[in-house]
C-alpha positions as CSV (number, residue, x, y, z in Angstrom):
1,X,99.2,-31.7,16.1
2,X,98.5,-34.4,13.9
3,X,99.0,-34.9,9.5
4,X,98.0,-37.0,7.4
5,X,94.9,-39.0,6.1
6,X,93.2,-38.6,9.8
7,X,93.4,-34.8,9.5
8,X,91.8,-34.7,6.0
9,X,89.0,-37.1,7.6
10,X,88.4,-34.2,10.4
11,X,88.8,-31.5,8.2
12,X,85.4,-32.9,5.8
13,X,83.7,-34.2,8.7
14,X,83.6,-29.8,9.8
15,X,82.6,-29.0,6.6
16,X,79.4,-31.4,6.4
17,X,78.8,-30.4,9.7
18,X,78.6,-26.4,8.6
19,X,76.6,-27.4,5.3
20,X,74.1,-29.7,7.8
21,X,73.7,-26.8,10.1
22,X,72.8,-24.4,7.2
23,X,70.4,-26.3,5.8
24,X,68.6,-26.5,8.7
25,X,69.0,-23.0,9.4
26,X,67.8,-22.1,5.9
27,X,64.8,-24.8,6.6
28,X,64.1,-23.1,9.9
29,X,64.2,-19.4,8.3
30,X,61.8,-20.9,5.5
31,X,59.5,-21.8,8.2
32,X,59.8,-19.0,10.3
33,X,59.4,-16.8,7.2
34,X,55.5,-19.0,6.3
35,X,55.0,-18.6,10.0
36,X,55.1,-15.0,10.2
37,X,53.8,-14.2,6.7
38,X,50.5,-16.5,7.6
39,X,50.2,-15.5,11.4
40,X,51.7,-11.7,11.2
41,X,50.8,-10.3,7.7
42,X,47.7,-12.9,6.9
43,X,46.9,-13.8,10.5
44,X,43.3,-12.3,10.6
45,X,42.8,-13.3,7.5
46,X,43.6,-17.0,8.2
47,X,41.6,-16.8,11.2
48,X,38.6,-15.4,9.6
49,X,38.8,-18.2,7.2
50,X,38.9,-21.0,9.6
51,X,36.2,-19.5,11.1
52,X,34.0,-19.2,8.3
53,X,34.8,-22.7,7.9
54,X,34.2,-24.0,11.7
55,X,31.5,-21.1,12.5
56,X,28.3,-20.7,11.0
57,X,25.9,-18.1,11.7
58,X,22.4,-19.8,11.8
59,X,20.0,-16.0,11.2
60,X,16.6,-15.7,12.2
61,X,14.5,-13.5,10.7
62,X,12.4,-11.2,12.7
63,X,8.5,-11.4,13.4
64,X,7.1,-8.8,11.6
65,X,4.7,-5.9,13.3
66,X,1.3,-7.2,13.3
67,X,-1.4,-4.5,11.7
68,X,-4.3,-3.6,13.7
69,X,-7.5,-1.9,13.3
70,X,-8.8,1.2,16.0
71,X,-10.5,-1.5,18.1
72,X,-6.8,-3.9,18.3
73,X,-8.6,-6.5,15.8
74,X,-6.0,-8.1,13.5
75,X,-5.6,-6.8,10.2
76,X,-2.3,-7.9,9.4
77,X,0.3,-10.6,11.3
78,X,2.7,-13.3,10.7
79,X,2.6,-17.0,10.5
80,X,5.3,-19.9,10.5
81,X,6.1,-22.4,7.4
82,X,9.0,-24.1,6.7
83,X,11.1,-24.0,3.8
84,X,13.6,-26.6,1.8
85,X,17.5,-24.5,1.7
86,X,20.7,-25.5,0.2
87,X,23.9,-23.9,0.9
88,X,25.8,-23.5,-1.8
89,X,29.6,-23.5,-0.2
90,X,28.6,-27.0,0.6
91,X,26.5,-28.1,-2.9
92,X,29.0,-27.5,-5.8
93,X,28.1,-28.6,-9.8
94,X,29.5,-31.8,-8.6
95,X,27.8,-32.7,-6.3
96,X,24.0,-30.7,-7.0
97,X,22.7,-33.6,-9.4
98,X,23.1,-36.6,-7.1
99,X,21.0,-34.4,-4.0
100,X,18.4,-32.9,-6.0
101,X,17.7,-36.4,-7.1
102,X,17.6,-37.3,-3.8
103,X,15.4,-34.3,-2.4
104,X,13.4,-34.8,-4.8
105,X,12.5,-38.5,-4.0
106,X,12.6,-37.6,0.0
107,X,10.1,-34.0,-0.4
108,X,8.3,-35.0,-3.5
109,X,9.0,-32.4,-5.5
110,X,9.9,-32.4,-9.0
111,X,13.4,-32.2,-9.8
112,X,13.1,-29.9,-12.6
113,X,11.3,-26.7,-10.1
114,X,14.2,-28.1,-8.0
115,X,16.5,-26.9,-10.3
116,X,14.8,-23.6,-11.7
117,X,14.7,-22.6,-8.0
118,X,18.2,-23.1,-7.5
119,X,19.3,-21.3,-10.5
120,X,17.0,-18.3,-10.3
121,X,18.1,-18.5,-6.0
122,X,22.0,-18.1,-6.9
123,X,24.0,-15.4,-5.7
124,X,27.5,-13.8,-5.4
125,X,27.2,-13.6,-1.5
126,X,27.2,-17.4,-1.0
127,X,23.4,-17.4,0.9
128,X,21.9,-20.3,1.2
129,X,18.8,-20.9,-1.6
130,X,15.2,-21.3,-1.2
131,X,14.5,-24.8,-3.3
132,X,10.8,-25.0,-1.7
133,X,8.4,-23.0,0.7
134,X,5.3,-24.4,2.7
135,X,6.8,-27.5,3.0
136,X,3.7,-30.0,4.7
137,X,4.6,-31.3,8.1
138,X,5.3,-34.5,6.3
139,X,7.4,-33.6,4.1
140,X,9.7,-32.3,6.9
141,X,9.3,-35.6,8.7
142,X,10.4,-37.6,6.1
143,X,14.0,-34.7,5.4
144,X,14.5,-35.1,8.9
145,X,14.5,-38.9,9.0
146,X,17.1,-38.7,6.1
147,X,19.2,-36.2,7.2
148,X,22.0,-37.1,7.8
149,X,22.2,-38.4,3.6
150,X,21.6,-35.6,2.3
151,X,24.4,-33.1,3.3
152,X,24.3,-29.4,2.2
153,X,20.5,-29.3,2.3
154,X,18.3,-27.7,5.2
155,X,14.8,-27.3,6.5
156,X,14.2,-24.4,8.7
157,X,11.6,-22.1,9.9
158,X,10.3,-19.2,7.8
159,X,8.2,-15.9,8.6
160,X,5.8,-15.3,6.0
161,X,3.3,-12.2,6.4
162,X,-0.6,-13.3,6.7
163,X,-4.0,-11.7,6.4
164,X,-6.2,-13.6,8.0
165,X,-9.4,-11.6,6.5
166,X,-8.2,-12.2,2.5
167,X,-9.2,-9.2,0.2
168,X,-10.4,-7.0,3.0
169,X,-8.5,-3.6,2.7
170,X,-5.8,-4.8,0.5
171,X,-5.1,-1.3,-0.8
172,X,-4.6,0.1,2.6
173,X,-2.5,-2.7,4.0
174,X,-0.3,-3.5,1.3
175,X,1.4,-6.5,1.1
176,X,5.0,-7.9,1.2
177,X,7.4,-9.9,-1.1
178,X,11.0,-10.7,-1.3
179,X,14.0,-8.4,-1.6
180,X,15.7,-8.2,-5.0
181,X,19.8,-8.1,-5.0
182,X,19.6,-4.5,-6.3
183,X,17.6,-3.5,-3.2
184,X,20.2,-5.7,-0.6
185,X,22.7,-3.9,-2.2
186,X,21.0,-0.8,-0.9
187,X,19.9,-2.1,2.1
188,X,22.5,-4.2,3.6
189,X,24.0,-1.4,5.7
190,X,20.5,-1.2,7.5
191,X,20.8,-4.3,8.5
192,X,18.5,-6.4,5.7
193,X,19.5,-9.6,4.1
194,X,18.9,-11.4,1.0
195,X,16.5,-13.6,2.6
196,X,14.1,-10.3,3.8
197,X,10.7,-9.3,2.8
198,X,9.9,-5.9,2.7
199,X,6.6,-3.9,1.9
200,X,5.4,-3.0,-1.2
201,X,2.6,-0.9,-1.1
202,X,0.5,0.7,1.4
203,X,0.8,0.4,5.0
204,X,3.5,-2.3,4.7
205,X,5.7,0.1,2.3
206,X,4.8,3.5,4.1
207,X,5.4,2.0,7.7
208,X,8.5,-0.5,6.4
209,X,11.0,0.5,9.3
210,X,8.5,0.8,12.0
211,X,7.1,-3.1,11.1
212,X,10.2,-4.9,10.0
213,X,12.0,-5.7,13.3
214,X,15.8,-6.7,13.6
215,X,17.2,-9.9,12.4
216,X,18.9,-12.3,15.4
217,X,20.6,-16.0,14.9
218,X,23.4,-17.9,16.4
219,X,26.7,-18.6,16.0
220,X,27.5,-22.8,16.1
221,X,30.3,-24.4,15.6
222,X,30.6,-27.3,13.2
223,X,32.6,-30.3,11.8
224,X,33.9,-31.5,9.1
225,X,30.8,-32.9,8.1
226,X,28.8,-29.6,9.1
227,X,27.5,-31.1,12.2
228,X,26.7,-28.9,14.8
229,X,29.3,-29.4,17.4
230,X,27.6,-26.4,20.3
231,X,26.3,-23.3,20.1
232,X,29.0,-20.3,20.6
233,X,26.3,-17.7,21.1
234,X,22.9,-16.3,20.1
235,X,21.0,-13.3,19.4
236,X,17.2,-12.8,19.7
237,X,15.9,-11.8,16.7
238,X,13.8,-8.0,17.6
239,X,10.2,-8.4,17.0
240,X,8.9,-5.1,14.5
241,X,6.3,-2.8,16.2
242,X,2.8,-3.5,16.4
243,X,0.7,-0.9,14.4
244,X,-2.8,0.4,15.3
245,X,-4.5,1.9,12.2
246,X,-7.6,4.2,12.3
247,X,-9.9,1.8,10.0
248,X,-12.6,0.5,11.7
249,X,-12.9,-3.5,10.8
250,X,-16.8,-3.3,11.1
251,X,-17.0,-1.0,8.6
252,X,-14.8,-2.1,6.2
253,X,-16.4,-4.9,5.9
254,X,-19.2,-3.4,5.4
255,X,-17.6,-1.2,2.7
256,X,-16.4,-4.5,1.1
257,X,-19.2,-6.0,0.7
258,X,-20.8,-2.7,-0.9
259,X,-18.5,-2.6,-3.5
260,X,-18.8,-6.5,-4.4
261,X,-22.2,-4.9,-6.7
262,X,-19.7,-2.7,-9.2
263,X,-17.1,-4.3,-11.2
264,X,-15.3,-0.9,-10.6
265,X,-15.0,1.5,-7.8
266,X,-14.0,3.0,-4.3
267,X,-15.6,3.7,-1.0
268,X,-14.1,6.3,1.0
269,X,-15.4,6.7,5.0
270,X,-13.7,9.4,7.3
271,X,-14.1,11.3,10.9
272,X,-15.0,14.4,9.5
273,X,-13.4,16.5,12.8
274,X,-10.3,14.4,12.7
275,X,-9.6,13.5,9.0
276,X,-9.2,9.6,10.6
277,X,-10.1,7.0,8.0
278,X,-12.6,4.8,9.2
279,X,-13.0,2.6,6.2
280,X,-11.6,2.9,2.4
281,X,-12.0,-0.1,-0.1
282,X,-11.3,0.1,-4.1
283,X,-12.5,-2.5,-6.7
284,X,-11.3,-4.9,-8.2
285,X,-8.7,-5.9,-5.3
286,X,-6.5,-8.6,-4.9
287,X,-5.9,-11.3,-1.5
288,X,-1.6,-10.6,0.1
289,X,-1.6,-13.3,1.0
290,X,-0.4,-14.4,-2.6
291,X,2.6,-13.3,-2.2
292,X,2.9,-14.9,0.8
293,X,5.3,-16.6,-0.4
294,X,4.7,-15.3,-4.1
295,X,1.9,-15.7,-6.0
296,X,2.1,-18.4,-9.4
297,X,2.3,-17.7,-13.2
298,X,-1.9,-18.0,-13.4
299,X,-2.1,-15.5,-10.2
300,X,0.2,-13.0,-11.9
301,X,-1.3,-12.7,-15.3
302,X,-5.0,-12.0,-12.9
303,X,-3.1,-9.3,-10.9
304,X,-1.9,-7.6,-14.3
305,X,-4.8,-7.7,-16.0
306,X,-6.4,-4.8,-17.8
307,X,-9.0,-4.0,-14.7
308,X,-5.5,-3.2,-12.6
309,X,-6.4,-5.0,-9.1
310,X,-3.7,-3.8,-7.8
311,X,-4.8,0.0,-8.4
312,X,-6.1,2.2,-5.7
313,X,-9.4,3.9,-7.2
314,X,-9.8,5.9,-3.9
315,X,-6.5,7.6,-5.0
316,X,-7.1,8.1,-8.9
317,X,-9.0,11.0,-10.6
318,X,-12.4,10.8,-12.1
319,X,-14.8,13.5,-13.4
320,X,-16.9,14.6,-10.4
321,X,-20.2,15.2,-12.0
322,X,-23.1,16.9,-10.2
323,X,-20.8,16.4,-6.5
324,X,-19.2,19.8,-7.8
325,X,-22.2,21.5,-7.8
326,X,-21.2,22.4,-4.1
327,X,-17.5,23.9,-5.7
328,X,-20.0,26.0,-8.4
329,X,-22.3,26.9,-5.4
330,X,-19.6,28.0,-3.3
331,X,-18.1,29.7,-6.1
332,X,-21.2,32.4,-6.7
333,X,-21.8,32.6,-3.0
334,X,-18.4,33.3,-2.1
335,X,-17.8,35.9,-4.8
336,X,-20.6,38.0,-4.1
337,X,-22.1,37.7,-7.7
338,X,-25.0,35.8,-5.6
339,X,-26.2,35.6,-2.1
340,X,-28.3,33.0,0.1
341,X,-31.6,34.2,-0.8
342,X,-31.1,34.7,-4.9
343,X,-33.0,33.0,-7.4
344,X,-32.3,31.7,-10.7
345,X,-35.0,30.8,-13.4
346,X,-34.5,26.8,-14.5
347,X,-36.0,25.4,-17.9
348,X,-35.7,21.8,-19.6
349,X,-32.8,23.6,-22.0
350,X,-30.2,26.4,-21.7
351,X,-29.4,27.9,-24.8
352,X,-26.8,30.2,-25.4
353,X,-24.4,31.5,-28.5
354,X,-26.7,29.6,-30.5
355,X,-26.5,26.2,-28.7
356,X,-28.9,24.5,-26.0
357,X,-28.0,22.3,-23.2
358,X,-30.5,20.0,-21.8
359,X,-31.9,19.5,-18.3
360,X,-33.8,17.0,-16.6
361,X,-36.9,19.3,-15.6
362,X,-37.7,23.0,-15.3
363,X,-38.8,24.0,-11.3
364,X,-39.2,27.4,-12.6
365,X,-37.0,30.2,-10.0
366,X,-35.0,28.3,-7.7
367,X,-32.0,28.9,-4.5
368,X,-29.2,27.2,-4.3
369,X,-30.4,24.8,-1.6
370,X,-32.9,23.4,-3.7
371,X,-30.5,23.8,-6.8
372,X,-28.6,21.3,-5.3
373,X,-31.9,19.3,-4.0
374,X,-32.8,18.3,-7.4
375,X,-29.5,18.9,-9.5
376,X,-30.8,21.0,-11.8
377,X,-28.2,21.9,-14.5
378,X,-29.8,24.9,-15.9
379,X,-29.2,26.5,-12.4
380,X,-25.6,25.7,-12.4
381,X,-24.5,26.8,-15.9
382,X,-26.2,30.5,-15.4
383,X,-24.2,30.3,-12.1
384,X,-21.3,29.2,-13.9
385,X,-21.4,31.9,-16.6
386,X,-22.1,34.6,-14.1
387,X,-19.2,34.1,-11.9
388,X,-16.8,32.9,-14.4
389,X,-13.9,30.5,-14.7
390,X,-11.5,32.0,-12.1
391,X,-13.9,31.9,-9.4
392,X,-15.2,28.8,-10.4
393,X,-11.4,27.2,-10.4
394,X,-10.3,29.5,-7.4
395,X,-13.5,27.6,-5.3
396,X,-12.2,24.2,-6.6
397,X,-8.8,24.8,-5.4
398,X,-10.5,26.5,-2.1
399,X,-12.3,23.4,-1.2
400,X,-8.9,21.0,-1.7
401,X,-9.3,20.1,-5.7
402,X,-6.3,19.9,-7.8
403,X,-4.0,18.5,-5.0
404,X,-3.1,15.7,-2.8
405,X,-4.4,15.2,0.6
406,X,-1.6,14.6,2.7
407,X,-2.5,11.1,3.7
408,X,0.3,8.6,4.8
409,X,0.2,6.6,1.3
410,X,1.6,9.7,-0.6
411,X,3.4,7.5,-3.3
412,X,0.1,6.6,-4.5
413,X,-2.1,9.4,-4.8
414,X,-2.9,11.4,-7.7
415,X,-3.6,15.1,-7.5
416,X,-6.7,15.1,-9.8
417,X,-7.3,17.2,-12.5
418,X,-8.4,21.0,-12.7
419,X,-8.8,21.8,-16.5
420,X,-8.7,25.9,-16.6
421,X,-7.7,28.4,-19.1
422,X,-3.7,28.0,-18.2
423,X,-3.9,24.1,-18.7
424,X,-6.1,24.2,-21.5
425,X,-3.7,26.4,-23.3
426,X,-0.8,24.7,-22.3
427,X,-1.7,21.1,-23.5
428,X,-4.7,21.4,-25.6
429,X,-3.4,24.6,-27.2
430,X,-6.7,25.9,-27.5
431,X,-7.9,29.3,-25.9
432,X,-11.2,28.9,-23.3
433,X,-14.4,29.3,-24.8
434,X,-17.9,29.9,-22.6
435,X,-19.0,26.4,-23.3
436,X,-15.7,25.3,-21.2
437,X,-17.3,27.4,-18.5
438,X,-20.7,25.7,-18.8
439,X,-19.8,22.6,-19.0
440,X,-17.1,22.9,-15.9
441,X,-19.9,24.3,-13.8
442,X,-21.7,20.9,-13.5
443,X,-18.8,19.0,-12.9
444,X,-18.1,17.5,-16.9
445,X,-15.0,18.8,-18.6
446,X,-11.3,18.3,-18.1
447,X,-11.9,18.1,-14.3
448,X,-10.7,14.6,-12.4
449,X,-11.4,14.5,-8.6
450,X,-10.3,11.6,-6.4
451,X,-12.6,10.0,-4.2
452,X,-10.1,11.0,-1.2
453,X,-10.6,14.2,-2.4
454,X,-14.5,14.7,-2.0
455,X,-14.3,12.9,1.3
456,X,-12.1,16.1,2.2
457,X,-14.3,18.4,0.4
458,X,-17.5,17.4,2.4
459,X,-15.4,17.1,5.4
460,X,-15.2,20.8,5.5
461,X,-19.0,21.1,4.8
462,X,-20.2,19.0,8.0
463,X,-16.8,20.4,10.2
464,X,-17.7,23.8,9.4
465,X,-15.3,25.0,6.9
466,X,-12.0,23.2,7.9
467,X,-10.2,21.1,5.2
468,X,-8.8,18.1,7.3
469,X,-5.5,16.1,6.3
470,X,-7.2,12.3,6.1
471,X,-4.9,10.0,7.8
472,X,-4.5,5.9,8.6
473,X,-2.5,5.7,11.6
474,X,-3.3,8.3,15.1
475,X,-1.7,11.6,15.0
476,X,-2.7,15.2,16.1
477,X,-5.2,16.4,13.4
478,X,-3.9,18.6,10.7
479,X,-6.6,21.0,9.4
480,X,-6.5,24.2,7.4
481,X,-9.3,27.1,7.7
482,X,-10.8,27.5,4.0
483,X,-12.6,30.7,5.1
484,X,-16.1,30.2,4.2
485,X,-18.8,32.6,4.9
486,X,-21.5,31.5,7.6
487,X,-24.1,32.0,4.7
488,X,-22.6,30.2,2.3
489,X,-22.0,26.8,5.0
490,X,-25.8,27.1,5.9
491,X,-26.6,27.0,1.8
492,X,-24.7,23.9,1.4
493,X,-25.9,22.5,4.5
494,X,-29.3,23.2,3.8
495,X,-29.0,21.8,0.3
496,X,-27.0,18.4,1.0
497,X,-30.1,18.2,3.6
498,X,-32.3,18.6,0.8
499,X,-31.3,16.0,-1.5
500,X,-32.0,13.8,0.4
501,X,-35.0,14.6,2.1
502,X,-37.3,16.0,-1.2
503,X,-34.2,15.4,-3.6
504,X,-32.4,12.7,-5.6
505,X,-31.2,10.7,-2.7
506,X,-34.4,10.1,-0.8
507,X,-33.7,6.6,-0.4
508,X,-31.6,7.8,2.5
509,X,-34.3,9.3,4.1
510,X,-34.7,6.5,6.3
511,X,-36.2,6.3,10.0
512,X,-33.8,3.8,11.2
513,X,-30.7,6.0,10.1
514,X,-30.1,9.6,11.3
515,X,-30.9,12.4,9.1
516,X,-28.7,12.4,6.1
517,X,-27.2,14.9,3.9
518,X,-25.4,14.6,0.6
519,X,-25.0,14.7,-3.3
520,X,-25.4,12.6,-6.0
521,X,-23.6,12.6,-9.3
522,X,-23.8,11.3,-12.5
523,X,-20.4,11.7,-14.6
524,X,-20.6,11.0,-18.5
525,X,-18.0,9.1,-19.7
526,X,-18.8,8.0,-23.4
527,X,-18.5,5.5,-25.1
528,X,-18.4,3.9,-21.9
529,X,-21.5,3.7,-18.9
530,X,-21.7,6.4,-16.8
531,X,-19.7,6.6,-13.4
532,X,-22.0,7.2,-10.0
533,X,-21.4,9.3,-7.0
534,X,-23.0,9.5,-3.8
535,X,-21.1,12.0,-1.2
536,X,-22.7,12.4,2.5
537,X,-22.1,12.4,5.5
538,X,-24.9,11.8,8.9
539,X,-26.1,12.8,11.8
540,X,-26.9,16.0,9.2
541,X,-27.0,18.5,12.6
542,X,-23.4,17.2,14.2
543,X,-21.6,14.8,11.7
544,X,-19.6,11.8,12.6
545,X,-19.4,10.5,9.0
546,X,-18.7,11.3,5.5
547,X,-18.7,8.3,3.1
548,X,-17.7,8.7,-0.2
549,X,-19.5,5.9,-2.9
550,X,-18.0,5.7,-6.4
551,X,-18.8,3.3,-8.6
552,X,-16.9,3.3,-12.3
553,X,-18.6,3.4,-15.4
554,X,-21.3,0.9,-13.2
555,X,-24.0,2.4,-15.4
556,X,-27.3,3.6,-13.5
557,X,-27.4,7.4,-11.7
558,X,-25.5,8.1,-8.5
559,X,-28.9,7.7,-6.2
560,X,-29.3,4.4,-7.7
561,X,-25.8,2.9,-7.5
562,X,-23.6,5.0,-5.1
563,X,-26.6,6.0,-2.4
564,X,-27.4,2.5,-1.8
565,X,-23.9,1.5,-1.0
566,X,-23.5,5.0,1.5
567,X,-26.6,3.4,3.4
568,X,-25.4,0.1,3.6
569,X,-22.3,1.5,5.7
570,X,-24.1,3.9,7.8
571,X,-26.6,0.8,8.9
572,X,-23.2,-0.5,10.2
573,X,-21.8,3.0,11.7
574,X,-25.0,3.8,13.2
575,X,-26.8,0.2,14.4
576,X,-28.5,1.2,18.0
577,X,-27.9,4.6,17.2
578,X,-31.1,5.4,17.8
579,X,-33.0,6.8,20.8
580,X,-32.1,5.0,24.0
581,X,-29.2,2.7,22.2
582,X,-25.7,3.5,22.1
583,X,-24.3,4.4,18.9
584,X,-21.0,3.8,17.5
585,X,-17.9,6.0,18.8
């Protein structure tokens, strides 16, 4: 064994060698310790994140289900345009002023709606932004040539919906616009995304999940400089589900043009055995295909504007006027205070607790059939008095008055109005008096009927008695048995006849049509014109048809206004429906 200055020199060397070796042990637990905490605790996390950075998903939106009348004609379908994005994970503050500048130069596109879009496009999920839609082909041309300066930015392929007939049947169809965040908060675990369109009104709202389709994409993988390196996988976006509708394109047209001589109206045109719509059309309307991709500031202010375009008259109330002369007639039939063959004596005024009310001719004793012939109000308020409000409000309610139809739109329609003693009590405070009676009889009052509603209501004349649930889209028909006499169907039927064969619709009494039967009306609305009603329906003997004409406050009396446009659609329903032609099915 050795001493001395050599053994010291041993003896350090074994002590730097034990400090060396725990360093690096310490260095190597350090490391093992990051190791596991970022590949055992953090591990998927990590992963995810290098993902998100080396994997993009690239979606694509579905095509949405194309709308189509009974015949498979196009109402509704989609079309392709291409749109300017950013993403901003890519685009920071920094960076955003130098490319918009740029974009702007390369798309020719101000930089200022450059930067509103990106501003008002922000959100917390990190999505890329819309900065322009419809971009011209040479716009894209020119972003594609420069590409590769203008990093972050994107032009890709967008869905937008299309109507390739404009205005026709806007308030059926509907339209489509762009999900808010508050909705993709809501719908995000259905599968939508922030870049979806979804349906507003109508058809597109109603039928939303059966239209919309299933989103697709693929998965790349990218650089550093977000170059698509190859393609990791891909899913076929799901086409949505055609639709087949029950309006008939020929006849809405037809119901379109119509209405284009009332500032204000509907037209309402149904299978009176089915309840299928075969045409329905409200004024003033609007084109979709604004907000296709959204419609400007000077578009807007027109679409709110006091006439409410985007209002479905077919589905608001409005006082029937001499059309519910048929409820009154029913209403003294039905309760047994009359029968087919009474008479009543008319006269140019009623008077009655010291008050007269006027008429538009005396035709000495009358019937109901030819009551209704010439509208004769004298008729109608005796009948009135006679039976008395509840049977005058229980007919109403019997022939589908006071409540909705049933049809698909439901978020839309209005139950009308029935004024009686409960409701007159209730809001006007105010107990009923005989002159509510009189003047409910011919259709004036608190009473509001929907267009939709009289189409029912003279559905179940020409059906026979059945009140049919209307409907837009093929289903088994849905009807419910009002229970009407056989007397008091061949009164009405006999009457509608009448008005327009010796009546106040005689312009329908037209060789080149079938034989028509029908109402006018006349409702007062003052200070404002008078609205116009013409309700009918042809061939009189086995019905096909009812149409229902309204136009609001158009000024003029029902046969004047309304009549002419029922005859303009049954030209079009019953072209070469005479002997030895075919007519329409």
């Amino acid at each position: 064994m050795a001493f001395g200055p050599a053994a010291s020199r041993h003896t350090g060397m074994g002590r730097q060698s034990a400090l060396l070796l725990a360093v690096v042990l310490l260095c190597s637990g350090a490391m093992v310790a990051r190791l596991a905490w970022l590949q055992l605790l953090h591990g998927a996390e990590n992963r995810a994140r290098a993902d998100e950075n080396r994997i993009r998903l690239l979606p694509r939106n579905p095509i949405r289900g194309r709308l189509l009348d009974r015949h498979g004609q196009v109402l509704a379908t989609s079309r392709l345009t291409y749109n300017l994005y950013i993403q901003p994970r890519e685009v920071g503050d920094a960076q955003w002023p130098a490319l918009r500048d740029r974009l702007a130069t390369v798309v020719g596109l101000p930089a200022s709606q450059l930067e509103a879009r990106r501003r008002s496009g922000a959100n917390a999920e990190g999505f890329r932004i819309a900065l322009a839609s419809g971009l011209k082909s040479e716009q894209v041309l020119r972003f594609r040539e420069q590409a590769a300066g203008l990093q972050g930015a994107e032009v890709d392929v967008d869905i937008l919906r299309s109507y390739p007939h404009g205005r026709l049947a806007a308030h059926v169809l509907g339209y489509t616009s762009g999900i808010t965040e508050e909705e993709y908060t809501q719908l995000q675990p259905k599968g939508y995304r922030i870049q979806d369109r979804v349906g507003r009104s109508g058809v597109e709202k109603q039928f939303e999940g059966h239209l919309r389709g299933e989103w697709g994409g693929q998965q790349v993988e990218v650089n550093a400089a977000g170059q698509v390196q190859r393609i990791i996988g891909e899913k076929s976006a799901k086409a949505g589900k055609d639709l087949r509708l029950t309006l008939d394109l020929a006849l809405q047209q037809a119901a379109e043009r119509a209405l284009d001589g009332v500032r204000k109206g509907a037209i309402v045109a149904l299978d009176p055995q089915t309840g299928a719509i075969r045409a329905l059309a409200s004024r003033p309307t609007f084109d979709p295909n604004v907000f296709s991709p959204a419609p400007s500031s000077s578009q807007w202010s027109s679409l709110n504007s006091p006439d409410a375009p985007l209002l479905n008259r077919a589905f608001q109330g409005f006082p029937p006027a001499s059309t519910f002369k048929i409820v009154t007639s029913v209403a003294g039939l039905e309760s047994g205070r009359y029968t087919a063959d009474s008479k009543v004596m008319t006269m140019n005024s009623f008077c009655y607790a010291g008050l007269c009310y006027g008429d538009h001719g005396a035709h000495g004793a009358i019937g109901f059939p030819f009551a209704l012939a010439v509208s004769s109000n004298t008729f109608y308020y005796q009948v009135g008095l006679k039976v008395g409000p509840d049977e005058l409000f229980k007919a109403a309610r019997r022939m589908g008055y006071g409540q909705v139809t049933g049809i698909e739109l439901v978020e839309e329609e209005t139950p009308g109005l029935l004024g009686d003693q409960a409701w007159k009590q209730e809001v006007l405070g105010e107990g009923w008096t005989p002159v509510d009676t009189i003047t409910s009889a011919i259709g004036q009052g608190a009473l509001q009927v929907t267009p939709i509603q009289m189409a029912r209501l003279y559905a179940a004349v020409a059906n026979g008695g059945w009140l049919v649930t209307p409907h837009l889209v093929e289903r088994p028909t849905k009807r419910t048995w009002i229970g009407l006499k056989p007397a008091t169907l061949q009164v009405l039927r006999d009457g509608l006849r009448q008005v327009v064969t010796v009546g106040t619709a005689k312009l329908l009494n037209d060789p080149n049509l079938p034989p028509v039967a029908g109402k006018t009306g006349t409702g007062e609305d003052p200070p404002r014109p008078d609205h116009a009603w013409f309700g009918g329906y042809a061939p009189a003997d086995k019905p096909t048809l009812v149409i229902i004409a309204f136009g609001e406050n158009s000024g003029g009396y029902g046969g004047t206004v309304a009549a002419p446009m029922v005859k303009a659609l049954m030209n079009t329903w019953f072209r070469g429906s005479l002997p030895g032609q075919a007519p329409q099915s």
